[in-house]
C-alpha positions in Angstrom: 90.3 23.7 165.4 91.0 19.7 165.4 94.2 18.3 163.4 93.5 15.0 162.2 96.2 12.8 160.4 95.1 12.4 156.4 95.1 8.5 156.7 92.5 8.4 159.7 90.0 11.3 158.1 89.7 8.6 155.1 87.9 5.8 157.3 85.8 8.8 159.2 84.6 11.1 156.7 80.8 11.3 157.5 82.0 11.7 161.3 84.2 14.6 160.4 81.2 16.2 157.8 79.2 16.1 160.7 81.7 18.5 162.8 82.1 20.6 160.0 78.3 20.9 159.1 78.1 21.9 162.8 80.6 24.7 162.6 84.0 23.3 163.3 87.2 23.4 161.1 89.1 20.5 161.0 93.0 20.4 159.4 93.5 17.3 157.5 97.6 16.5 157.7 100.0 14.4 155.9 103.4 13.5 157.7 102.7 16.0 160.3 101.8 18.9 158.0 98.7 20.6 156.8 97.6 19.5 153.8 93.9 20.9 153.8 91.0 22.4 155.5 87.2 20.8 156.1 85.6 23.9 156.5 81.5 24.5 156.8 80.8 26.0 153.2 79.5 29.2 152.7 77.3 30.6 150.1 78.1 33.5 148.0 75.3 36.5 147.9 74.9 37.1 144.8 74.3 40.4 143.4 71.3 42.0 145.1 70.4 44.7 142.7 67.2 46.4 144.7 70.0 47.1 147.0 71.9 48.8 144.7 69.3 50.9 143.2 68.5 52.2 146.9 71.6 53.0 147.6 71.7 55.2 144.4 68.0 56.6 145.1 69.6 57.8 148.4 72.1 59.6 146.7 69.9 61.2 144.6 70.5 59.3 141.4 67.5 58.1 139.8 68.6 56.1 136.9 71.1 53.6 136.8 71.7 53.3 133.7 72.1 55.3 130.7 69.5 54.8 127.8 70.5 52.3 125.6 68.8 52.6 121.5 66.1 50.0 120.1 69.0 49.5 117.1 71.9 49.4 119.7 73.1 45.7 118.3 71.8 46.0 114.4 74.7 45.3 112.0 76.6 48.8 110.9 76.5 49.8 107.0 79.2 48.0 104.9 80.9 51.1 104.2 81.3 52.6 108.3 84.3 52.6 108.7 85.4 54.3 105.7 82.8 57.1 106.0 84.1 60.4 107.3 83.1 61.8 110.6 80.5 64.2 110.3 81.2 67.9 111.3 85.3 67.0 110.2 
């Protein structure tokens, strides 16, 4: 890990990209202390769903989701909420 004063990284930027692109981690100070990191970046997985669904198929689950109805999202009658439940 390199320490590099804030004031000098300004004038070497594409130098210090370089080092980082190859791996290294350089601390970029101010007055002596840390003020940030130059780190390589890393991509976040995203969410790998085959993988999931194996891991449930091992388990012996075979659906991973519950069944959802064609009219899940159609608007409710007017009246709904003031309808009593049915077997109350």
């Amino acid at each position: 890990m390199t320490t590099i004063a804030l004031e000098k990284a300004a004038s070497s930027l594409a130098e210090l990209a370089a080092r980082v692109e190859g791996g290294e981690t350089i601390v970029l100070t101010r007055d002596g202390k840390p003020v940030l990191d130059l780190v390589p970046h890393r991509r976040t997985p995203g969410l790998d769903i085959e993988a999931g669904e194996a891991f449930l198929r091992a388990r012996g689950i075979t659906r991973s989701s519950g069944f959802i109805a064609d009219d899940f999202d159609d608007p409710l009658p007017e009246d709904f909420l003031i309808q009593p439940l049915s077997g109350s």
